[in-house]
N, C-alpha and C positions, 0 to 999 in steps of 0.2 A: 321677392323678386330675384334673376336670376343677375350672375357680377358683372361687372363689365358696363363698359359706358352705355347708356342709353340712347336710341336714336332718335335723337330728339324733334327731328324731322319727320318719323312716324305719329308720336305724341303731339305734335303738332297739327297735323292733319287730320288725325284722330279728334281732336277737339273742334275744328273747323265742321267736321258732323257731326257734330252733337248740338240739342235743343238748343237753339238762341237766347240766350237770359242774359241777366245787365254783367252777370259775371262775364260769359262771354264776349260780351260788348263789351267791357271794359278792356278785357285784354286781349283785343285785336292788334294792339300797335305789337304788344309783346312777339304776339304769337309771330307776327312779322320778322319782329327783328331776330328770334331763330331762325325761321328758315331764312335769312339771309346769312345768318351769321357761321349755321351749323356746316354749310357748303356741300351739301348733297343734291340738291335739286341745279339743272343747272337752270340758266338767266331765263330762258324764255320759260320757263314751269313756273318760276316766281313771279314773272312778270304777269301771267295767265290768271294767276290766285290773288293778283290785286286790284280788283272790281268784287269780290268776293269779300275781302278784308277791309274796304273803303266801305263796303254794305253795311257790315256789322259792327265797324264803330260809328258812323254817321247816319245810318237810317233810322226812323222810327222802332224801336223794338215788337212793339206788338205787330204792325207790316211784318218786320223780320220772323217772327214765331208763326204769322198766318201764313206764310209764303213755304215755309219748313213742313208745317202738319200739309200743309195741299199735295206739297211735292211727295215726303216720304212716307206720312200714317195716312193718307186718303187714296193712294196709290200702289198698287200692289204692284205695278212694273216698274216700279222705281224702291220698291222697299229697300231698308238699310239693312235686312236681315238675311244674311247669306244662304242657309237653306231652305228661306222661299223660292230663291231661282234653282232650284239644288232637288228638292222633294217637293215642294207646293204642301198639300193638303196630307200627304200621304204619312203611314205610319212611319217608316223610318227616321221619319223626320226629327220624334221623339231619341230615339237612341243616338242619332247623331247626338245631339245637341247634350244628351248626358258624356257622350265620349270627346267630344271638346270639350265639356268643360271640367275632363278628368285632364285632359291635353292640359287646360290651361293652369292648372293645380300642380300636376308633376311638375310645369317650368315654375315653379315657385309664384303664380298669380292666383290669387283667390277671390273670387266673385262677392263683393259685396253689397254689389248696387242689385236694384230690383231691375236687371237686365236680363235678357234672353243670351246665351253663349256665343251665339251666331250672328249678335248686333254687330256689324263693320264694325264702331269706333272702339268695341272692347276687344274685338278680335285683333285689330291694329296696336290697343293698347300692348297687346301682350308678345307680336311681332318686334313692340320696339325693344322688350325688353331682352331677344335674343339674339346671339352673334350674326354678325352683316350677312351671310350667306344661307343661314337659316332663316333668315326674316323675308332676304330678297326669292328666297325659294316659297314662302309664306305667300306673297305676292303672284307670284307666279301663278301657285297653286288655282288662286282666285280668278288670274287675270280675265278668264271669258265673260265674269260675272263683270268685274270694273269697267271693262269695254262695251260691254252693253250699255250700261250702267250711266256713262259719260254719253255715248251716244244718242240715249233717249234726254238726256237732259240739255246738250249742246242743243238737238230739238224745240225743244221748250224755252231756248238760251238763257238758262239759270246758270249763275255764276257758279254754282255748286258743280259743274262739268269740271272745271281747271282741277278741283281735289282729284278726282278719277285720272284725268292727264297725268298730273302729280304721283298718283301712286304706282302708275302702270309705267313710268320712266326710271323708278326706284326698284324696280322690278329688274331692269336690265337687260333681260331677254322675254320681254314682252312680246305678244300674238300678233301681228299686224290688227288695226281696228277695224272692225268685222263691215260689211260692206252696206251701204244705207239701205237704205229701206222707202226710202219716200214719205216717209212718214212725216208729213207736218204738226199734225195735230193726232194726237193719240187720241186712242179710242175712250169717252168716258166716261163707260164701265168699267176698262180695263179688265177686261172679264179672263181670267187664265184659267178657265176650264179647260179648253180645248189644251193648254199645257202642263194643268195635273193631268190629263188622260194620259199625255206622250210621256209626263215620268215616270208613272203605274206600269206602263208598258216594260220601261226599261227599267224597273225600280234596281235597285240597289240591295243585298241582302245581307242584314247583318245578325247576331249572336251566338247561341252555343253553335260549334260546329267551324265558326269562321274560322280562318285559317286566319288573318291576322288582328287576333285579339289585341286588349291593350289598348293604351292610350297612345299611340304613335301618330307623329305628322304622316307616315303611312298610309294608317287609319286612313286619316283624315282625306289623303288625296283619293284614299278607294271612293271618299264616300261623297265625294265633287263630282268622279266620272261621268258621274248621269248629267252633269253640266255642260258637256264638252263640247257641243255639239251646239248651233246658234239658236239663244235662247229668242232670239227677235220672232222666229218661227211662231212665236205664242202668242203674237200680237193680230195674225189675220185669224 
């Protein structure tokens, strides 16, 4: 890991996405009493993430874990995995995902779990572990994805929206939240055909020949670009 105090407020909410199990539910108080205690988030962000924290120490666990897979592995507009909004289906998607997780190697994180490079709560993990301005630029980088992200869930009003509020206020200089849509009920298919076609279009191109090889957060924001633009588009 890289030196410096950890931001414990990322690893916190980093864990708040992650699978609901008795572990988790056990340390919801904890997780609590960081982010009150770390003072990064301000009163109303904490305040947002406590019907979220109330869920997962006192609800059923198994409701908890059927509520999680519906939202984020049955759902592909809500996935946790950053270049689904990013690439979809398409090839680059592969070489991303080897170049972050050269990214997250060089900061001294190394992938041990059987996760994909581009899961939110590992990609979070390894923001926390770097200096404030590089992490809150980390943030940034995402931020179109987060805002989406929150908005289809405020939608569906899952507690799991206040995390996305939460990260996109640690951000700093966050997007304004991109404009509704009317959407009450998402579509449920969720079918993102129609928006792997529009990243194919604009695909993104990377290896021999790229000018910014390398494992650099660089890289990394070349290879968001094709996000920038509102991904809600995908949903008619």
């Amino acid at each position: 890991m890289t030196s410096g105090a950890p931001n414990l407020t990322l690893k916190a909410l980093s864990a708040l996405l992650a699978y609901p199990g008795e572990e988790l539910a056990a340390a919801a108080p904890a997780i609590a009493g960081v982010l009150a205690g770390d003072g990064r988030l301000e009163p109303s962000a904490q305040a947002g993430l406590a019907p979220l924290l109330h869920a997962l120490a006192e609800d059923d666990i198994y409701d908890l874990q059927e509520a999680y897979v519906a939202l984020f592995d049955r759902t592909r507009r809500l996935s946790l995995h950053l270049f689904e909004h990013v690439h979809g289906e398409s090839r680059d998607r592969g070489q991303a995902m080897v170049d972050l997780a050269a990214l997250y190697a060089k900061g001294g994180l190394i992938i041990t779990a059987n996760e994909l490079p581009d899961f939110l709560p590992l990609f979070l993990e390894y923001a926390a572990t770097r200096p404030h301005e590089e992490a809150a630029g980390l943030l940034r980088d995402v931020d179109h994805i987060l805002a989406t992200l929150a908005e289809r869930l405020a939608a569906r009003s899952s507690p799991y929206a206040a995390v996305f509020g939460a990260l996109r206020s640690l951000a700093g200089e966050a997007h304004p939240a991109p404009a509704g849509t009317g959407e009450a009920e998402p579509s449920p298919a969720d079918d993102l055909a129609a928006l792997d076609k529009e990243w194919e279009e604009a695909a993104v191109t990377f290896g021999p020949g790229d000018a910014m090889g390398g494992c650099s957060v660089d890289r990394f924001r070349t290879q968001l670009r094709a996000a920038q633009r509102d991904a809600r588009d995908s949903a008619t």
